[in-house]
C-alpha positions as a printed Julia matrix, in Angstrom:
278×3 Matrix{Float64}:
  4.67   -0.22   26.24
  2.55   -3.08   25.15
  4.44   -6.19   22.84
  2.25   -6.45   19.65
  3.31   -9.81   18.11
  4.21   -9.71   14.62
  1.96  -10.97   12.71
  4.27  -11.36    9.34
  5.49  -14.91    9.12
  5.38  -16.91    6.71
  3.13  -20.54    7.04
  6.17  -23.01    6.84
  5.45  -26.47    9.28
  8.41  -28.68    7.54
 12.11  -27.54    7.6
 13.81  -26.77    4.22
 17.3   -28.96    4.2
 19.54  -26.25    1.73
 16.5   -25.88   -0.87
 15.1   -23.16   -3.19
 11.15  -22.15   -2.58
  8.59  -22.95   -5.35
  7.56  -20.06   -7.48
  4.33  -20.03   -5.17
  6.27  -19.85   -2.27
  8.42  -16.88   -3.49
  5.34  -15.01   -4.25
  3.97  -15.61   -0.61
  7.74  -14.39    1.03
  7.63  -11.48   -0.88
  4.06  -10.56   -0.65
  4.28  -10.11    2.73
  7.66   -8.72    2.47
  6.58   -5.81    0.32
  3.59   -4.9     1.96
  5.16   -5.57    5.63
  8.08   -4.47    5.17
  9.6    -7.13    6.95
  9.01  -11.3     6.39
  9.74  -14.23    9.16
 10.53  -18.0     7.79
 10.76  -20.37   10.18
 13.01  -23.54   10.49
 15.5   -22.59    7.6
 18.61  -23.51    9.9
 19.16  -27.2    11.19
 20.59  -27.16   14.91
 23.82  -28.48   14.04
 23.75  -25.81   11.32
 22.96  -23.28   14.01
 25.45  -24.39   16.44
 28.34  -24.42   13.85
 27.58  -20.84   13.06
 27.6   -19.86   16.86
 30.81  -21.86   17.77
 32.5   -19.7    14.79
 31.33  -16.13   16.43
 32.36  -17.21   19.54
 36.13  -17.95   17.51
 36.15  -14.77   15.9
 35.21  -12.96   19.02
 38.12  -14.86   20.85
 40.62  -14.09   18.28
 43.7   -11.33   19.13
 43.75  -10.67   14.8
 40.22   -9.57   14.92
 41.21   -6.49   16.25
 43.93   -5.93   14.38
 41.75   -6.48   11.38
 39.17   -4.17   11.79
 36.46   -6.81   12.38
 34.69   -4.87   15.28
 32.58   -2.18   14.94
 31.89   -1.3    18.34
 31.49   -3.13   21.24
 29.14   -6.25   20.28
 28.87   -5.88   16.36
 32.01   -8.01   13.92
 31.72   -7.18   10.18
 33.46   -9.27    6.8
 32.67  -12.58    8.95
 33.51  -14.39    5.63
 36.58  -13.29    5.95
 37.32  -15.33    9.21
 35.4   -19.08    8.28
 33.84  -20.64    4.96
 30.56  -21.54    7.14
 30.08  -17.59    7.1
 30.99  -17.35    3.2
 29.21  -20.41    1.66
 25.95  -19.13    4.16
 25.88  -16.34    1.78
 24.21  -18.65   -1.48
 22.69  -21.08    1.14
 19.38  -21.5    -0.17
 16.36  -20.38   -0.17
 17.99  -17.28    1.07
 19.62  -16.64   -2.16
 16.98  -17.85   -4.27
 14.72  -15.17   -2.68
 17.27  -12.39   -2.77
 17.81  -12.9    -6.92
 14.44  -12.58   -6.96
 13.84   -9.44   -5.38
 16.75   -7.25   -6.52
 17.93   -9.08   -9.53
 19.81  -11.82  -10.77
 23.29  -10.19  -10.38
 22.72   -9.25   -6.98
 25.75   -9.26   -4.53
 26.73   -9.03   -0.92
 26.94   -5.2     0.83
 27.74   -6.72    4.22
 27.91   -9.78    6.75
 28.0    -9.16   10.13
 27.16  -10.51   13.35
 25.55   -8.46   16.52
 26.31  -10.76   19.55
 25.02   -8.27   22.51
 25.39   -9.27   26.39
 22.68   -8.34   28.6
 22.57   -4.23   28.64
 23.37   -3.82   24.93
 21.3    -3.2    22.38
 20.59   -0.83   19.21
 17.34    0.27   21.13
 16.3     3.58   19.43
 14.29    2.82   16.24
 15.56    3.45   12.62
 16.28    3.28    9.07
 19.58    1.84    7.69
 21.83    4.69    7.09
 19.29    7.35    5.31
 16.37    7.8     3.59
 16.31    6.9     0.09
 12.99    8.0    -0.49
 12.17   10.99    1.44
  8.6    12.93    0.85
  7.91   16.21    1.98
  5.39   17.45    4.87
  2.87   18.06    2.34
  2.8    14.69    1.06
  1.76   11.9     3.6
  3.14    8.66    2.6
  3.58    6.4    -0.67
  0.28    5.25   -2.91
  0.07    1.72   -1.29
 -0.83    0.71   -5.32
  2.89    0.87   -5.67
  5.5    -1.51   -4.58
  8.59    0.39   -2.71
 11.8    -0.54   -4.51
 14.43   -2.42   -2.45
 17.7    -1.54   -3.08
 19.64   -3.53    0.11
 17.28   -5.56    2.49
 18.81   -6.96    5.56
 18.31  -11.01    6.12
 18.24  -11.96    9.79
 19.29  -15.2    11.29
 19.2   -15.55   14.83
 21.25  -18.17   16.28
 19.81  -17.9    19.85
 16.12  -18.21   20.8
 14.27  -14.81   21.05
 10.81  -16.22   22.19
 10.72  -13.18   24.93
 10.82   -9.34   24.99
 13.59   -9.62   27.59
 16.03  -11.56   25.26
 16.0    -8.21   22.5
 14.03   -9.53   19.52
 13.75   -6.94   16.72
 11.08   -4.41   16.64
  9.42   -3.46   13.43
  6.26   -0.95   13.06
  4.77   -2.31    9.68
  4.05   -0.66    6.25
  6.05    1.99    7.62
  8.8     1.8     4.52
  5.72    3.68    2.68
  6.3     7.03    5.15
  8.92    8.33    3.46
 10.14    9.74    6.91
 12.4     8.99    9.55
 10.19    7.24   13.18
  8.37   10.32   15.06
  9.52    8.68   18.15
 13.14    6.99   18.78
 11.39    4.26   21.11
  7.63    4.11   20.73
  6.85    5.8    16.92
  3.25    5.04   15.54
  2.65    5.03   11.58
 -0.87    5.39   11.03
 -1.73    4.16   13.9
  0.23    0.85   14.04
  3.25    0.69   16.79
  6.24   -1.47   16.98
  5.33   -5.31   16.66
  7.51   -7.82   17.89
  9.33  -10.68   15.7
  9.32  -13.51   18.49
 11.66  -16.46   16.58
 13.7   -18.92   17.37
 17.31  -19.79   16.45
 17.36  -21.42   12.79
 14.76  -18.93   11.95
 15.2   -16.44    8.97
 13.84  -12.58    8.46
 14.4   -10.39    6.39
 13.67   -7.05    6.24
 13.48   -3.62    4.34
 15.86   -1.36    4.85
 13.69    1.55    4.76
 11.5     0.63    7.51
 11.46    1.77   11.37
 12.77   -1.12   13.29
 15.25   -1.76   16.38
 16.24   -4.35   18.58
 14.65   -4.27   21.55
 16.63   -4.05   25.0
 18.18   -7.26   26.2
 17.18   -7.34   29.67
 17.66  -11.12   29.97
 21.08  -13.11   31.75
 21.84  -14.37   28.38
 23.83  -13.06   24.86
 21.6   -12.31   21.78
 23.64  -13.67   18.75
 22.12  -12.64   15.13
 23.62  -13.08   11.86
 23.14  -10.21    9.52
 23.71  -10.63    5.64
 22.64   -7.32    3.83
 22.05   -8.24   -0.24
 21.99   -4.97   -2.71
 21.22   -4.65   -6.38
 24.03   -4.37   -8.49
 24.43   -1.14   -8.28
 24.32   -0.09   -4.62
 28.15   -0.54   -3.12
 29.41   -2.79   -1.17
 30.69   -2.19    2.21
 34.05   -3.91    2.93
 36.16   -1.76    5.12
 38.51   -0.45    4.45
 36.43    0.7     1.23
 39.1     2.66   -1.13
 41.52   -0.37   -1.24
 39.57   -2.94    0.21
 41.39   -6.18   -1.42
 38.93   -9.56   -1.18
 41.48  -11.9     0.54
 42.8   -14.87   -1.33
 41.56  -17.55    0.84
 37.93  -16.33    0.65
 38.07  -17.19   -3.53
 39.53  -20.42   -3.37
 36.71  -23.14   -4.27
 34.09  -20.62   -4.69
 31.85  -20.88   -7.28
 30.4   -18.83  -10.07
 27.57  -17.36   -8.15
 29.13  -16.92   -4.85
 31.91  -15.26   -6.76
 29.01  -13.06   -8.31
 28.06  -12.57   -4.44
 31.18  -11.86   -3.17
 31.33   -9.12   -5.84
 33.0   -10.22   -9.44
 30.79   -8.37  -12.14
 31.24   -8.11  -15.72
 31.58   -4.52  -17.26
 28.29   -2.52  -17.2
 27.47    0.61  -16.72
 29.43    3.06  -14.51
 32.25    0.86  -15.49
């Protein structure tokens, strides 16, 4: 199958040191975010930044408690990482991450999940998909979305690789654009086409950000390479999609994870006032 390059990053030559975009920049991110379906920033991470966060998978991952815990899901994925090192937590309202996610789905937007997929050669989620279900599904006899609209986002999934993935072999994440407008699951588990586009390749490099919808087809591709693909996954919802901190019914936020935080973390982490719904 032939690597299409992505063609949806953003222009962005200087590193941003812990900073919120301009309102012109915002508009550019999400631009290309809504129509793409998926958005690349480069240089968000320093590489001291970057090597802190890998050092602290590599802890979790050697820790006896994180089975015990619950932390794994699977062989090569760890969920709740803020639960195991305040690098992970205070990452979650590092800007211009959050900056761009209160723009998109609100000011009282919170956390769903924060994981990390750290997959040795051999592992990968290959097959294309969309995250969980379809939350927009059209039937037969309507083709796709009026591309005058803008496709809500309800959780999008921000991407921060923390090892290069400047190669097909090393399992960078496939996307096929636009394709959040199908209303439909991919037509093919490894090769779909939506109207006439295929899967396009986001080559990055650790310190890099993307984010994308969760609505359209993506995967990561196989890791084929002699080295382990480490990406840090925060998933942001609107305020009214749940979050998703096993073991869900009596899930308690531990004590530890609270202390220092501030307001909007807090808000991130999940404390609400009373709305709707309760």
């Amino acid at each position: 199958m032939q690597t299409i390059v992505s063609n949806c990053a953003v222009e962005n030559p200087k590193p941003f040191a812990n900073e919120p975009f301009s309102p012109e920049e915002t508009r550019e991110v999400l631009d290309i975010y809504n129509r793409e379906g998926c958005v690349l920033i480069p240089n968000i991470f320093t590489a001291d930044e970057v090597a802190a966060l890998k050092a602290a998978v590599d802890r979790v991952w050697n820790d006896p408690r994180a089975k015990e815990t619950n932390t794994f899901a699977g062989d090569f994925v760890a969920m709740r990482l803020f639960e195991w090192n305040n690098l992970f937590r205070d990452t979650l309202v590092r800007e211009p991450i959050i900056g761009l996610m209160e723009v998109l789905l609100g000011w009282d937007c919170h956390l769903i999940a924060n994981n990390v997929v750290r997959n040795a050669p051999g592992q990968a989620i290959s097959n294309y998909h969309v995250d969980e279900r379809l939350s927009f599904p059209l039937p037969e006899s309507v083709a796709r979305f009026d591309p005058r609209i803008t496709i809500p986002t309800t959780i999008v999934n921000v991407q921060m690789p923390l090892t290069d993935l400047e190669s097909i072999e090393y399992g960078p994440t496939q996307y096929v654009p636009d394709s959040h407008y199908s209303g439909r699951h991919p037509n093919d588990k490894y090769d779909p086409t939506w109207e006439g586009r295929k899967g396009e390749t986001i080559f990055c490099k650790a310190g890099d950000v993307y984010f994308q919808h969760g609505q359209v087809w993506h995967r990561g591709a196989p890791n084929t390479s002699d080295r382990t693909r480490y990406l840090l996954q925060q998933s942001y919802g609107t305020r009214m999609i749940a979050q998703r901190f096993f073991p869900f019914l009596n899930y308690h936020m531990p004590d530890h994870v609270l202390e220092g935080a501030g307001e909007r973390l807090l808000r991130v982490l999940g404390k609400h006032p009373p709305g709707p719904y309760g």
